[in-house]
SEKEMAR-285382 format. One record per residue (C-alpha): residue number from 0; x, y, z. Coordinates in steps of 0.02 Angstrom, whole numbers, padded with zeros to 5 digits. Layout:
# residues N
ATOM    i       x       y       z
ATOM  NUM       X       Y       Z
...
END
This chain:
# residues 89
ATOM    i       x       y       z
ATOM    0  -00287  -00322   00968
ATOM    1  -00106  -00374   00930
ATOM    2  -00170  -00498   00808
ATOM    3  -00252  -00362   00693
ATOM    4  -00097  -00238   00731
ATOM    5   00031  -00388   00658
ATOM    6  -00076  -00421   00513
ATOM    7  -00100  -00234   00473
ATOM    8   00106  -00223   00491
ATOM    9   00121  -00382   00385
ATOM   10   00010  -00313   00230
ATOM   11   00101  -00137   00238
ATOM   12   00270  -00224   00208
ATOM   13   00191  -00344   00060
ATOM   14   00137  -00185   00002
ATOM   15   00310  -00102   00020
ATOM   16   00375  -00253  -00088
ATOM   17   00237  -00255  -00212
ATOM   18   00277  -00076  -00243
ATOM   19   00464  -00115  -00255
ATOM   20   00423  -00258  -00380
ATOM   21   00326  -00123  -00507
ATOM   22   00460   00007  -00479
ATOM   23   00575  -00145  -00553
ATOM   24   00456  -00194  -00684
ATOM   25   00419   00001  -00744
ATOM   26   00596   00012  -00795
ATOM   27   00559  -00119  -00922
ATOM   28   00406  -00041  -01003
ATOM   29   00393   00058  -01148
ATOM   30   00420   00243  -01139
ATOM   31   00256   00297  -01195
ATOM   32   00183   00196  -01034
ATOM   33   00323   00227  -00905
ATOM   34   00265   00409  -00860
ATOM   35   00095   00334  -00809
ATOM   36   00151   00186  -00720
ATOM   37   00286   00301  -00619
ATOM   38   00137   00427  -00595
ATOM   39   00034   00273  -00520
ATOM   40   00171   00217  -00432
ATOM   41   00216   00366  -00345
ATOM   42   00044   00395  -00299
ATOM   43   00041   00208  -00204
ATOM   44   00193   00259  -00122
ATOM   45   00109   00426  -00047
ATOM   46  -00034   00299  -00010
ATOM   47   00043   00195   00097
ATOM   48   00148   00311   00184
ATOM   49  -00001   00385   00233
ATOM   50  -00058   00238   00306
ATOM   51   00086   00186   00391
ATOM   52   00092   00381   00479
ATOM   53  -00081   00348   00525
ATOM   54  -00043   00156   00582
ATOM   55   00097   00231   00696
ATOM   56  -00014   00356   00782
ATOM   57  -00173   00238   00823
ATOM   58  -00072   00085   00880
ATOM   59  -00005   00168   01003
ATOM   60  -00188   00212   01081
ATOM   61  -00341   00156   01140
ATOM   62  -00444   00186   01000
ATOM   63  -00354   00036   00926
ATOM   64  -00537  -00073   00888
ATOM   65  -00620   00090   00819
ATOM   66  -00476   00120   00679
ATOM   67  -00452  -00059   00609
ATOM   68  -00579  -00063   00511
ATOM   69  -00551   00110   00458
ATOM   70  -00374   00043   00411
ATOM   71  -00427  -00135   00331
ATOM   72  -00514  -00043   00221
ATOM   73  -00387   00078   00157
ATOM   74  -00252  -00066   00149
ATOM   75  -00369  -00176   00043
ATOM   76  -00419  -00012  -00077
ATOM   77  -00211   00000  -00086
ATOM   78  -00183  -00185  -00107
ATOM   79  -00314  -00165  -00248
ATOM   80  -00221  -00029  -00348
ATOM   81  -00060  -00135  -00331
ATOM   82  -00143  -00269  -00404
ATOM   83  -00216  -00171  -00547
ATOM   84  -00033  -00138  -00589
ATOM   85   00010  -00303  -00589
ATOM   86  -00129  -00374  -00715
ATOM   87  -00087  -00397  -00890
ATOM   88  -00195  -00333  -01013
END
């Protein structure tokens, strides 16, 4: 159970830098694209905070085995709209 918790922790803080690394990048887009790219960001930001409230509450109880998946899944869906950030067109 403490395995899944630490890799859960470990892919919320990739995350957290991913998200710093396109808040970094954004600045260097053009205009006409920043306003999306913030709107995306910010969006991933609510995301993962979300996830990391939710985290919080179901480590902490026994439910642990029930809610992994539930949270593997939502951290790969978020991981997924990072990376769709990151991909140049």
């Amino acid at each position: 159970m403490s395995e899944s918790k630490g890799q859960v922790e470990n892919l919320l803080t990739e995350l957290g830098k991913r998200i710093d690394d396109l808040v970094g990048e954004v600045s260097e887009t053009k205009d006409e694209f920043r306003d999306e790219f913030e709107k995306r960001i910010d969006e991933l930001k609510d995301q993962k905070q979300k996830l990391e409230q939710e985290f919080d509450e179901f480590k902490s109880q026994e439910k642990w085995n029930e809610a992994k998946s539930h949270f593997s899944s939502a951290v790969n869906e978020l991981k997924k709209g990072v990376e769709s950030l990151f991909k140049k067109d």
